[in-house]
C-alpha positions as CSV (number, residue, x, y, z in Angstrom):
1,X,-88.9,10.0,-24.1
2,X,-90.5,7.3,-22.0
3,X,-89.6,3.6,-23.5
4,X,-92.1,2.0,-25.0
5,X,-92.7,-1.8,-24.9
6,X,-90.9,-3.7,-27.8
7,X,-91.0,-7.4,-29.1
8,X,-87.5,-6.6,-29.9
9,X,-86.7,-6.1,-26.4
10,X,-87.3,-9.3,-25.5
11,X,-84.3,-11.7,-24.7
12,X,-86.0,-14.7,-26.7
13,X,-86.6,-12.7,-29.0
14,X,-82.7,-12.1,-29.7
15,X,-81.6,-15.2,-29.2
16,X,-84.0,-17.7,-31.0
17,X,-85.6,-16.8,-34.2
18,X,-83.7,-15.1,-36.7
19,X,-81.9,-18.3,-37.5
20,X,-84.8,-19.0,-39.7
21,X,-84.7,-16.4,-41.6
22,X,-80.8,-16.8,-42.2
23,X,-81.4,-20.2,-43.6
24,X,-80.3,-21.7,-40.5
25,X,-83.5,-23.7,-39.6
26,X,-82.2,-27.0,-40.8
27,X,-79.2,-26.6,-38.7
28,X,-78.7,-28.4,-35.1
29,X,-79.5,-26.3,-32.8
30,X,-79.2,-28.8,-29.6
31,X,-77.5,-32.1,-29.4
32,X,-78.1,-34.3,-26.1
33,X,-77.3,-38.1,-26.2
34,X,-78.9,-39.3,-29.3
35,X,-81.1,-36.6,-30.1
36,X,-80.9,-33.8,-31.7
37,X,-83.4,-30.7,-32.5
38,X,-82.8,-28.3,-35.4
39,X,-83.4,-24.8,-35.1
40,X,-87.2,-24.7,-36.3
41,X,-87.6,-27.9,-34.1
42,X,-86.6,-25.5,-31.2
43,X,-88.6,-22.8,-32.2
44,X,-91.8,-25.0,-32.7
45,X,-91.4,-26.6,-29.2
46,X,-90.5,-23.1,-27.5
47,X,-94.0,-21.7,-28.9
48,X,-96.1,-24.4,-27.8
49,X,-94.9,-24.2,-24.7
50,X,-95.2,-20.3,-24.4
51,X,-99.0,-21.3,-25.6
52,X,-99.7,-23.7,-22.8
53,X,-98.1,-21.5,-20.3
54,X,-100.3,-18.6,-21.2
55,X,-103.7,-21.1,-22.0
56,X,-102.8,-22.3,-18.4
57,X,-102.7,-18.5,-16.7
58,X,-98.9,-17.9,-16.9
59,X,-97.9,-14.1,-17.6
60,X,-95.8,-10.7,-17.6
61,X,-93.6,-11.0,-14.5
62,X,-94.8,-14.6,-13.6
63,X,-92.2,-16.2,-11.9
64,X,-91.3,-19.5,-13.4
65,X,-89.3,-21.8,-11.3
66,X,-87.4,-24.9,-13.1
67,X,-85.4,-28.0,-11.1
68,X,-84.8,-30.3,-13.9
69,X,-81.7,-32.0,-15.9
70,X,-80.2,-30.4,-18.6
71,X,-82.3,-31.2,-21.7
72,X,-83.6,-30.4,-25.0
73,X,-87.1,-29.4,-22.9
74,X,-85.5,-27.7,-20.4
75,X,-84.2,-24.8,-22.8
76,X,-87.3,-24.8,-24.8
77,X,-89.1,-24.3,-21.6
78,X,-86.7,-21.5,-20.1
79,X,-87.1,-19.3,-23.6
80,X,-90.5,-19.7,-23.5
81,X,-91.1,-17.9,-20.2
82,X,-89.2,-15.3,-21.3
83,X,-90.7,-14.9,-24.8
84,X,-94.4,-14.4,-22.9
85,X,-92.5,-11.8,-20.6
86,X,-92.8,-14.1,-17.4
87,X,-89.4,-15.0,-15.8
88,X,-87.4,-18.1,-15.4
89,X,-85.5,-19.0,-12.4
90,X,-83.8,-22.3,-12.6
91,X,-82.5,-24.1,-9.8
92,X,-79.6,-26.5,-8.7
93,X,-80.5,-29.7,-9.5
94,X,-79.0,-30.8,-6.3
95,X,-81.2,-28.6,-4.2
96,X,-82.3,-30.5,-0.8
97,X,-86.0,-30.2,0.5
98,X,-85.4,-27.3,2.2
99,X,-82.6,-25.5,-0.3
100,X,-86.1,-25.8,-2.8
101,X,-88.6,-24.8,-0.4
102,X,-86.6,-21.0,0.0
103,X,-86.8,-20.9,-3.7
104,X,-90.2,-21.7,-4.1
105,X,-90.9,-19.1,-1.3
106,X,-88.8,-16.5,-2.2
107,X,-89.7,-16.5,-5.6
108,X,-93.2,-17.1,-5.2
109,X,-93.5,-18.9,-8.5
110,X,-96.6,-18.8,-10.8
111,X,-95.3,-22.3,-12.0
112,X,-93.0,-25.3,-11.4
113,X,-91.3,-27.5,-13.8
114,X,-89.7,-30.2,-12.9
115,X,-88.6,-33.6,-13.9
116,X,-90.3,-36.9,-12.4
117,X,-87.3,-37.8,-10.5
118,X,-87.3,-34.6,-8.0
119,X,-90.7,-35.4,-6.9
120,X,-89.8,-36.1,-2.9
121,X,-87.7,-33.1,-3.1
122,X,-90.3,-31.2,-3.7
123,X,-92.4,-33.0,-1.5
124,X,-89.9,-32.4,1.3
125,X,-89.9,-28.9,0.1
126,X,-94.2,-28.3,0.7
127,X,-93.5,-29.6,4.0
128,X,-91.4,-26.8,5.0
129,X,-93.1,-23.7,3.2
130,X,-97.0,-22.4,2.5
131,X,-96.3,-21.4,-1.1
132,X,-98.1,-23.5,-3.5
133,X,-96.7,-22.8,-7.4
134,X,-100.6,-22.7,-9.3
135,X,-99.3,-25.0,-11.9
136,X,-97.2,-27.6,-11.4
137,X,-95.5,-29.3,-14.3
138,X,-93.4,-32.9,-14.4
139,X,-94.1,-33.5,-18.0
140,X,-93.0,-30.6,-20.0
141,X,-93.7,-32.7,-23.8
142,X,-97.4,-33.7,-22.6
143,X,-97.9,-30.6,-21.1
144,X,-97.6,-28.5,-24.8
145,X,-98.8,-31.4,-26.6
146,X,-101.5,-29.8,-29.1
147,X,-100.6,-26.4,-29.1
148,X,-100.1,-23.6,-31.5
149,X,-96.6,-23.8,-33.1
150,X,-96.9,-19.9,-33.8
151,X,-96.2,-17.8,-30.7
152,X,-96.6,-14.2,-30.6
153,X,-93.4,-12.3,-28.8
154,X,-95.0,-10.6,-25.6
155,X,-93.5,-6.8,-25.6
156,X,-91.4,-6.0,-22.8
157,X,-89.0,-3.1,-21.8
158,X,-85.5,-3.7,-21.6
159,X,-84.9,-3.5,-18.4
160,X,-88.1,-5.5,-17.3
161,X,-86.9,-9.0,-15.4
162,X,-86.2,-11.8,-17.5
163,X,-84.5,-14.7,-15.5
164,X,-83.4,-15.0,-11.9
165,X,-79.9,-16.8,-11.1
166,X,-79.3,-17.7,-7.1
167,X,-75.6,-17.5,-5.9
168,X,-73.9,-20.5,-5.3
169,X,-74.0,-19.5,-1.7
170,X,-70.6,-19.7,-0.8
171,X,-70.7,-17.8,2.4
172,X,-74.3,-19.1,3.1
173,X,-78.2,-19.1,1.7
174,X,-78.4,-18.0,-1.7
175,X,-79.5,-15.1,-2.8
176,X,-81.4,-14.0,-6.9
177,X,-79.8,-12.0,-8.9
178,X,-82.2,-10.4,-10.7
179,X,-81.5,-10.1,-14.9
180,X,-83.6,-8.2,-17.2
181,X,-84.0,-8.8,-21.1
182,X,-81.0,-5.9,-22.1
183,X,-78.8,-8.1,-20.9
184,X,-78.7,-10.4,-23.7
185,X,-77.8,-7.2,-25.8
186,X,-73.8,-8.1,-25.2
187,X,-74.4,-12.3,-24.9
188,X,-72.8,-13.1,-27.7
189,X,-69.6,-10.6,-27.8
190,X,-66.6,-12.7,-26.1
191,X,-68.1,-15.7,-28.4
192,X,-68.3,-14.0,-31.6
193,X,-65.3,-11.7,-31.4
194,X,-62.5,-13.5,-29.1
195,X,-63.3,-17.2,-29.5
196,X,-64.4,-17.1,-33.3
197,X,-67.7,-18.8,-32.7
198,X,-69.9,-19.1,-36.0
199,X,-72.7,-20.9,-36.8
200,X,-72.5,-24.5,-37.0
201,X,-69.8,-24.8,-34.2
202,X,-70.6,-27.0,-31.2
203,X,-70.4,-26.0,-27.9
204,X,-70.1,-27.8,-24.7
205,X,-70.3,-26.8,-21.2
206,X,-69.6,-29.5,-18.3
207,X,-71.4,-26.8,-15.6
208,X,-75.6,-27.3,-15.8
209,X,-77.5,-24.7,-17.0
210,X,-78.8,-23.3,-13.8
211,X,-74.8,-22.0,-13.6
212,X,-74.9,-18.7,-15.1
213,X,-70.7,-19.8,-16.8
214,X,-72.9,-22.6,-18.8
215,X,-76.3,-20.2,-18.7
216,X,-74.8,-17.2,-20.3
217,X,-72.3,-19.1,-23.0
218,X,-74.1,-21.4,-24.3
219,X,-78.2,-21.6,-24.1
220,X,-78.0,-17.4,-23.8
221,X,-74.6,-16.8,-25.8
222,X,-74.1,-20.0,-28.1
223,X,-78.0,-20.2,-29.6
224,X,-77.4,-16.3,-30.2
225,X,-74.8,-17.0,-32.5
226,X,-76.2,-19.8,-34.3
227,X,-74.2,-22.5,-32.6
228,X,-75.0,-25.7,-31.6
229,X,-75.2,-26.7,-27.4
230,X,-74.5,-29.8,-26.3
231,X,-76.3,-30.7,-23.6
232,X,-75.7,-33.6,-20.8
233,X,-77.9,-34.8,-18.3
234,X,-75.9,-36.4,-16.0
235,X,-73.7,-34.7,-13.2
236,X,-70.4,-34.4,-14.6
237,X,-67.2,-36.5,-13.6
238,X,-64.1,-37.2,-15.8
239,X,-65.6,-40.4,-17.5
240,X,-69.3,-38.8,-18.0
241,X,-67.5,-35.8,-19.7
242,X,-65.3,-37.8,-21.5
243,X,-68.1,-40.0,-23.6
244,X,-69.8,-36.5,-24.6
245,X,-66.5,-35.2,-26.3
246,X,-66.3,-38.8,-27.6
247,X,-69.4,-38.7,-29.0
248,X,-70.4,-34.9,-29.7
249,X,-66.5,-33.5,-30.7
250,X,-67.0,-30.5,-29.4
251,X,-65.8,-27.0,-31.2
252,X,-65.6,-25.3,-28.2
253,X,-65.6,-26.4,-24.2
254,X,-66.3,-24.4,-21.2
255,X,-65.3,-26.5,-17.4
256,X,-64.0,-25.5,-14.5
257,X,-60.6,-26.0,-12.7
258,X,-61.7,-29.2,-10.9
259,X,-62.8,-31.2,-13.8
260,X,-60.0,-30.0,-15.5
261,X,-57.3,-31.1,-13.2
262,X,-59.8,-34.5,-13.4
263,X,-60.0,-35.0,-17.1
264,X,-55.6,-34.2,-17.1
265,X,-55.1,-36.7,-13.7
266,X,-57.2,-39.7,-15.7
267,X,-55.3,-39.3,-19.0
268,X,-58.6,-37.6,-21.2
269,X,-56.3,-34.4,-22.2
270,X,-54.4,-36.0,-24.6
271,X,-57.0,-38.3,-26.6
272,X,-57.7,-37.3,-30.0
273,X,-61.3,-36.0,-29.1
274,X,-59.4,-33.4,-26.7
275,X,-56.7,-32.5,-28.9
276,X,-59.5,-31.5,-31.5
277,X,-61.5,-29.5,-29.2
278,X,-60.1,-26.0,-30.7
279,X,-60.6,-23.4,-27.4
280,X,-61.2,-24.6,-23.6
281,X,-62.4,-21.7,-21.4
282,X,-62.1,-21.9,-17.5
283,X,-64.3,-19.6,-15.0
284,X,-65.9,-20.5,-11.5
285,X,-62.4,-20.4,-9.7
286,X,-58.7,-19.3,-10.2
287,X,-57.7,-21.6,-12.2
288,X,-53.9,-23.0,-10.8
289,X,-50.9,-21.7,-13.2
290,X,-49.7,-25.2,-13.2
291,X,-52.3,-27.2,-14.3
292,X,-52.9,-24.4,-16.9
293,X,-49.3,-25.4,-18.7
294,X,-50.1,-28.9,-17.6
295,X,-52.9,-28.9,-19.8
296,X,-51.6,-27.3,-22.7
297,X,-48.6,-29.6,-22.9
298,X,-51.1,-32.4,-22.9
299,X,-53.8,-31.4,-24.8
300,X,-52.0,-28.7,-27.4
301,X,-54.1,-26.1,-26.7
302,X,-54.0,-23.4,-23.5
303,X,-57.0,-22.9,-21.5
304,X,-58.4,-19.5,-21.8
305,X,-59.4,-18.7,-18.2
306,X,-62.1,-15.9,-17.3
307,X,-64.0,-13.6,-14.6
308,X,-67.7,-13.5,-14.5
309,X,-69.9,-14.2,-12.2
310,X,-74.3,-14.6,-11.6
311,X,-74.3,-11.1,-11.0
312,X,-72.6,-10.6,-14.6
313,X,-73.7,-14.0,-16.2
314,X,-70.9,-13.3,-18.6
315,X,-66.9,-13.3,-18.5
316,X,-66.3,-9.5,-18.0
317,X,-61.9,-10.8,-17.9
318,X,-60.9,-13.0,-19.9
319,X,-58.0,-14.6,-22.0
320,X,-58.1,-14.7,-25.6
321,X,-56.8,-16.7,-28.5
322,X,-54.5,-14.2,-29.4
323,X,-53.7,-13.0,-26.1
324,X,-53.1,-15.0,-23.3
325,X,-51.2,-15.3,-20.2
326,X,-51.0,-18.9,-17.6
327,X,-52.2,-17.8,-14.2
328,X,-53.5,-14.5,-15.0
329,X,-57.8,-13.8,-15.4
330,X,-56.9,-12.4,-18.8
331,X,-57.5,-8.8,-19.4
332,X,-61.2,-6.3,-19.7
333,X,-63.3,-6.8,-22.2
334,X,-64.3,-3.5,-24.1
335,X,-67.4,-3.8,-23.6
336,X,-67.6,-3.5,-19.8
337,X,-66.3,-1.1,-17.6
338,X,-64.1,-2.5,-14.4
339,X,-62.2,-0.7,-11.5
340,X,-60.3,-1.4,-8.6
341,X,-61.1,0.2,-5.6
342,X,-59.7,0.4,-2.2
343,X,-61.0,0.3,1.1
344,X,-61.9,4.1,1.1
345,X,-63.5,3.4,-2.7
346,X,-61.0,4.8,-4.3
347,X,-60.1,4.0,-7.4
348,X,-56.8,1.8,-7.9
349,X,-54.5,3.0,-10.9
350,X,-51.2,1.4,-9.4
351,X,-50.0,-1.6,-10.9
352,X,-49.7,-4.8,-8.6
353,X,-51.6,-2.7,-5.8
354,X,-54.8,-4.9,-4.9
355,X,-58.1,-3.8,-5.0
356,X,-61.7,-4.8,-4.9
357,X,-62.9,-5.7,-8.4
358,X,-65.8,-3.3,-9.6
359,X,-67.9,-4.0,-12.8
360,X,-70.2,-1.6,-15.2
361,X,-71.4,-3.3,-18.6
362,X,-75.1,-3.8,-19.8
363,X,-75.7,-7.8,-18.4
364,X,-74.8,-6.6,-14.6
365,X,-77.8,-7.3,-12.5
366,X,-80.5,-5.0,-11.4
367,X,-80.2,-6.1,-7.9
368,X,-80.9,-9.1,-5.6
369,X,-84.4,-10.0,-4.9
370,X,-85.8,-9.3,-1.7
371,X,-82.5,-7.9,-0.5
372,X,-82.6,-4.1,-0.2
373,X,-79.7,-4.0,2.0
374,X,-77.5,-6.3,0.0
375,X,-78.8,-4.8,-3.0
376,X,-77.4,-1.1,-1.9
377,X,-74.0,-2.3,-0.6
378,X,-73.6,-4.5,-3.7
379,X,-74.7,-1.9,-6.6
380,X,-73.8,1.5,-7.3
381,X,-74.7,4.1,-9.8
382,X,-75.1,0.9,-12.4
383,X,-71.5,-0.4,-11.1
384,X,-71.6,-4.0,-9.0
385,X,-69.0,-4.7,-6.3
386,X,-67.8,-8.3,-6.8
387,X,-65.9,-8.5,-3.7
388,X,-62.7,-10.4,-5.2
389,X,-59.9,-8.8,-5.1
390,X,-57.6,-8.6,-8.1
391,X,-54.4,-6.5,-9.1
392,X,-53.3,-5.7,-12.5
393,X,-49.5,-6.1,-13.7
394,X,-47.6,-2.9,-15.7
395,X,-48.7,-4.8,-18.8
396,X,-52.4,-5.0,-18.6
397,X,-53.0,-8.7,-17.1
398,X,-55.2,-8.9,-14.2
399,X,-54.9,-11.5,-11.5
400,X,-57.2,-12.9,-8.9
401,X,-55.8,-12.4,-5.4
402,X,-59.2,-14.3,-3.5
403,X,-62.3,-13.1,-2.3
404,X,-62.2,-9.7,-0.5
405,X,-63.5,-11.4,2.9
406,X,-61.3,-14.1,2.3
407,X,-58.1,-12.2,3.1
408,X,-56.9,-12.7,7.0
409,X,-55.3,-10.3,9.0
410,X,-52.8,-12.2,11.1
411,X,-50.3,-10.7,14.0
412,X,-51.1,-7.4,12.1
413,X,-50.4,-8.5,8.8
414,X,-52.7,-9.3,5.8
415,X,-52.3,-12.7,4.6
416,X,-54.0,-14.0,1.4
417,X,-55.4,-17.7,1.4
418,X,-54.1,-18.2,-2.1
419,X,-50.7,-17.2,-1.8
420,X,-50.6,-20.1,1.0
421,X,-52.7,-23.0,-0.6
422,X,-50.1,-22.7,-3.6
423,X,-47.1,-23.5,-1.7
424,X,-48.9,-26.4,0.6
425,X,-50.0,-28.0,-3.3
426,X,-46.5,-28.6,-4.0
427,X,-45.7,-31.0,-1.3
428,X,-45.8,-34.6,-3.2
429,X,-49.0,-36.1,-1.8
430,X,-51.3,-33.2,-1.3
431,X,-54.0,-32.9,-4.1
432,X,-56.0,-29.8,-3.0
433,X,-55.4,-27.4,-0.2
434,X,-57.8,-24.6,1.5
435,X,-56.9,-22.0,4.4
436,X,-59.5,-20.4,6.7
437,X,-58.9,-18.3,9.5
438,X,-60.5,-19.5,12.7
439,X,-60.8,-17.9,16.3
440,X,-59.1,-19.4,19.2
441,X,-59.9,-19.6,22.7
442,X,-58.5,-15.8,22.8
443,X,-60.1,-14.4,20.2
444,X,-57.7,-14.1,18.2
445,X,-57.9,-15.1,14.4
446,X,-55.6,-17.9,13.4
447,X,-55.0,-19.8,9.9
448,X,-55.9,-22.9,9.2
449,X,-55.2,-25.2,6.9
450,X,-57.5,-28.2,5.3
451,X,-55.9,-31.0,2.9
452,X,-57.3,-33.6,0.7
453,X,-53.9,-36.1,0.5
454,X,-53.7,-38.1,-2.8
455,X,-54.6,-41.8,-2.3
456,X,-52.1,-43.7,-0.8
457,X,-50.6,-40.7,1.0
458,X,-50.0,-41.1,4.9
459,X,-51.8,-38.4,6.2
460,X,-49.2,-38.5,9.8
461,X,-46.6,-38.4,7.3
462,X,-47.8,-35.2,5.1
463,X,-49.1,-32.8,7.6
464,X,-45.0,-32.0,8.8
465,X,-44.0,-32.1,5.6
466,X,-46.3,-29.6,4.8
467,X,-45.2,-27.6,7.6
468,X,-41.6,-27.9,6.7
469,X,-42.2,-26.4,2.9
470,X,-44.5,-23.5,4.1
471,X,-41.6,-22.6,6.9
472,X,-39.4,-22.8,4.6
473,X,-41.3,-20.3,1.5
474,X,-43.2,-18.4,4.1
475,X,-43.0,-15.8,6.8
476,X,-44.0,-17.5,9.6
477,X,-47.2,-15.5,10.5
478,X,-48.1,-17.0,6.9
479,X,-47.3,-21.0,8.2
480,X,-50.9,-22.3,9.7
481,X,-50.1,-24.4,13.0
482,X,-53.5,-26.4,12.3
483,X,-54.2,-28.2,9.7
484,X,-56.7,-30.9,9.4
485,X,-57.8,-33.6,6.3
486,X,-60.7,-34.3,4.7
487,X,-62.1,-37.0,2.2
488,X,-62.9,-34.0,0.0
489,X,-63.7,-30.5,-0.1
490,X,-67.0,-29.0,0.3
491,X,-67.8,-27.3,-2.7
492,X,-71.3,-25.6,-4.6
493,X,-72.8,-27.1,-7.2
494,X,-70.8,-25.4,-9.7
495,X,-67.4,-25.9,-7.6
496,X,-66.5,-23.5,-5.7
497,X,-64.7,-24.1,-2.4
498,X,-67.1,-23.5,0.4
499,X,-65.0,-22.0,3.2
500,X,-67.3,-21.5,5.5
501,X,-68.0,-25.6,6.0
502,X,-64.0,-25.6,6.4
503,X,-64.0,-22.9,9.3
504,X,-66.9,-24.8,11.0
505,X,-65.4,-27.8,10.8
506,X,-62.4,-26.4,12.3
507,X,-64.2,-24.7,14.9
508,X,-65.7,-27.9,16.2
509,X,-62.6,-30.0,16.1
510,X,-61.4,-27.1,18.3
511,X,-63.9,-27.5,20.9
C-alpha cells in the first residue's frame, strides 16, 4: 500500500499541539530572559506565522533558511515551516558573509529570516552569490501581525523533508543533512524514559538551536514532552550561563565539555543553582574522565555523557541515571541499531577491538543535500557511517577512541590522537592539548602537538616538560617532536576541535 499524506505525519504536528488538549495550555512552554510564552501562546504565534508564510507564497518543500538568536520567535518560526510542509534550515549564528552565502545557495531558500543585527552579513553574503530568497524577513512579530491564530496542519508523508542541519564542518565546508518528519517519531525517548522528563520540567541547553544536541533535546525533544525550554540569546561563556541557571533553575541541562570544564575552573559547579540542577548531559565531544568526577564531586551529580550527531540529531549512546560509567559514551539505546565495523565492513563482535561506529534508528538522515557521492559512502541500506571510532568493554560500555580519519599511522604503527592529548593534559600548566599528523619535507607523516598553557604558564618551560611525561608514558613513536602553542583552539560553533586549522598551522610554521 502506497502511503498516503497525513496531518499526523507531520513533525509539528507531534510536537506542538496536544498539550492543549491535555490541559497543558496554561503551562510555560518557553522561558527566555523575562519572558515567558505558555503553550497556547506558542501555538497562537506558530499559526500566524504558518499564515503569513503561506499568504506570502511559502509552500510544500520551500526551503526556509533562519540566522537569528535563540528566541521565543525563532522556535515559533521554525515549527511553522514545518507545520505548512516547507522546511527549515537554521544556520550558525556566527556564519561569515561567505559561510551564509553557501547556505543561501545551496539551499536555494524560498525565504530568509533573520534578526536586524545580521543585516551586513547578509549583505556581504548577496555580494558573493546570485540567489535571492523571495521573501526576506528581519521582523518575524510584524511580519504575522494580523493573522489567523487557527492554522490548518499541511499533510505530508513521513519521510518528506522537514528541516535541514549543516555539519559543523570540522574537516571543511559544511554539508545538510537532510531530516524528514518520521524522525520526530523517537524525539522524545532518551528524555521521557532515561532522564525522567515530564511536563513542567525545565530544560536548558547552553549549545544554540541551529546545533542539532540543543535542536533535537529541547525545541524537538523537550516541547514533545511537555517541558519547558529555556532559551538564551547570547553566545554562551561561564558567567552568561551562570545568570540563566540563576535565574531559570533549570531541571535538566545539556553543555558540552568545554563549558563544563569552564563553569567547574570559575567555581559555578558548586553553587546552589548547580547543585539543584537534577541531570547534566554532555555530547559534542569526548568528554575527559577527569573532569567527569571533577564535576560530580563539585556539583553532586555525574554528567551523563552521550553520542549523537546532525546526521542523528539525537543521542543514539548515552549514560543513564541508573547506569553510568566516567569516561565511557554510555551504552545503545534500544531504540537504534549500532555496529562496529572494520576496515573490510565487517562487523566487530570483539570486546575492546575498535571499529567504525555504524547507526540504524528512525531519526538517521536521508542523505546530504546535493552530495550524491558523500551521500552513498555515508548511508547504507538505512544504516549511516559516523566515522568515529569506538570499542566496547566485556561489560557493555562503549568508548570513543576519535574520529576514524583522525587516527595516524606512524613508523608502521597506528596511533590515536586521544590516547596522546590525555597524557600531555596532565602536565601542570597545560589546559587543553590537540595532536595532528603533519607531512614533512619527506613525506612522511609525523605528530604534532598543539597546547593552550594555562595563564601564567612559561610556555619555554612547558613544552620539555611535556616531552619528558609523554617519553616517559609513551612509546616513543607515540611522543610528537613538534609541538607548538596557541592563544586557543580553533573550534565550530558548537565546539568541536577543528584539526584541520591545527595541521595548517603547522604546515606553515614548517615552511
Amino acid at each position: 500500500m502506497n502511503e498516503m499524506p497525513l496531518p499526523g505525519n507531520n513533525a509539528c504536528e507531534q510536537i506542538l499541539g496536544w498539550q492543549i488538549g491535555a490541559g497543558l495550555g496554561d503551562q510555560p512552554a518557553i522561558l527566555a530572559g523575562t519572558r515567558t510564552l505558555t503553550y497556547a501562546q506558542l501555538c497562537g504565534l506558530v499559526n500566524r506565522i504558518g499564515n503569513a508564510l503561506r499568504g506570502a507564497g511559502v509552500g510544500r518543500s520551500d526551503r526556509v533558511t533562519l540566522l537569528t538568536k535563540d528566541s521565543p520567535e525563532m522556535v515559533a518560526t521554525y515549527l511553522a515551516v514545518l507545520k505548512i510542509g516547507a522546511v527549515a534550515v537554521a544556520v550558525n549564528t556566527r556564519a561569515s558573509g561567505e559561510d551564509l552565502a553557501h547556505f543561501l545557495t545551496d539551499t536555494a531558500c524560498k525565504a530568509f529570516v533573520f534578526d536586524p543585527e545580521f543585516s551586513p552579513i547578509y549583505s556581504a553574503a548577496a555580494g558573493l552569490t546570485t540567489h535571492r530568497p523571495a521573501l526576506l524577513i528581519d521582523d518575524v512579530a510584524g511580519f504575522a501581525a494580523g493573522h489567523d491564530d487557527s492554522l490548518e496542519t499541511a499533510p505530508v508523508l513521513a519521510t518528506d523533508q522537514a528541516f535541514w542541519i549543516y555539519t559543523s564542518g570540522t574537516t571543511g565546508k559544511s554539508k545538510a543533512a537532510i531530516h524528514c518528519h518520521r524522525m520526530v517519531s523517537i524525539a522524545h525517548l532518551h528524555l521521557r524514559e532515561n532522564l525522567g522528563v515530564k511536563p513542567g520540567d525545565k530544560l536548558f541547553s547552553s549549545s544554540k538551536l541551529f546545533f542539532a544536541f540543543a535542536l533535537g533535546h529541547c525545541l524537538i525533544g523537550g516541547l514533545k514532552c511537555g517541558a519547558t525550554i529555556i532559551l538564551h540569546d547570547e553566545w554562551p561563556d561561564g558567567p552568561s550561563i551562570a545568570a540563566v541557571v540563576e535565574r531559570h533553575r533549570p531541571d535538566l541541562m545539556f553543555c558540552v565539555p568545554t563549558l563544563y570544564r569552564n563553569l567547574l575552573r570559575d567555581g559555578y559547579a558548586a553553587t546552589p543553582p548547580f547543585t539543584a540542577i537534577r541531570r547534566y548531559v554532555s555530547a559534542g565531544e569526548k568528554l575527559p574522565e577527569g573532569l567527569s568526577r571533577q564535576w560530580e564531586a563539585a556539583s553532586g551529580s555525574p554528567i551523563l555523557e552521550g553520542i549523537g550527531t546532525s546526521e542523528t540529531v539525537f543521542l543514539m549512546l548515552v549514560n543513564t541515571p541508573t547506569a553510568h560509567r566516567a569516561g565511557s559514551a554510555g551504552r545503545p539505546v534500544p531504540w537504534a541499531e549500532v555496529q562496529l565495523r572494520d576496515q573490510d565492513g565487517g562487523v566487530v563482535t570483539t570486546p575492546d577491538e575498535p571499529g567504525v561506529l555504524w547507526v540504524r534508528a528512525a531519526s538517521v538522515a536521508a542523505g546530504y543535500w546535493n552530495q550524491p557521492e558523500k551521500t552513498a559512502a555515508a548511508f547504507v541500506d538505512g544504516w549511516y557511517c559516523t566515522g568515529d571510532l569506538f570499542s566496547f568493554d566485556a561489560e557493555g560500555w562503549w568508548y570513543h577512541q576519535g574520529r576514524a580519519d583522525d587516527m595516524l599511522k606512524i613508523s608502521g604503527q597506528w596511533v590515536n590522537p586521544t590516547e596522546i592529548e590525555e597524557r600531555a593534559i596532565e602536565v601542570p600548566g597545560v589546559a587543553e592539548a590537540a595532536v595532528v599528523g603533519v607531512a614533512n619535507e619527506d613525506g612522511l607523516v609525523r605528530l604534532g602537538l598543539v597546547l593552550v598553557a594555562q595563564g601564567g604558564a612559561n610556555e619555554k618551560l612547558l613544552a620539555p616538560a611535556v616531552q619528558e611525561h609523554l617519553t616517559k608514558h609513551l612509546s616513543i613513536y607515540k611522543c610528537p617532536r613538534r609541538i607548538a602553542f596557541v592563544d586557543e583552539m580553533p573550534r565550530t560553533a558548537t565546539g568541536k576541535l577543528q584539526r584541520f586549522r591545527l595541521r595548517q598551522l603547522l604546515m606553515e610554521e614548517q615552511a
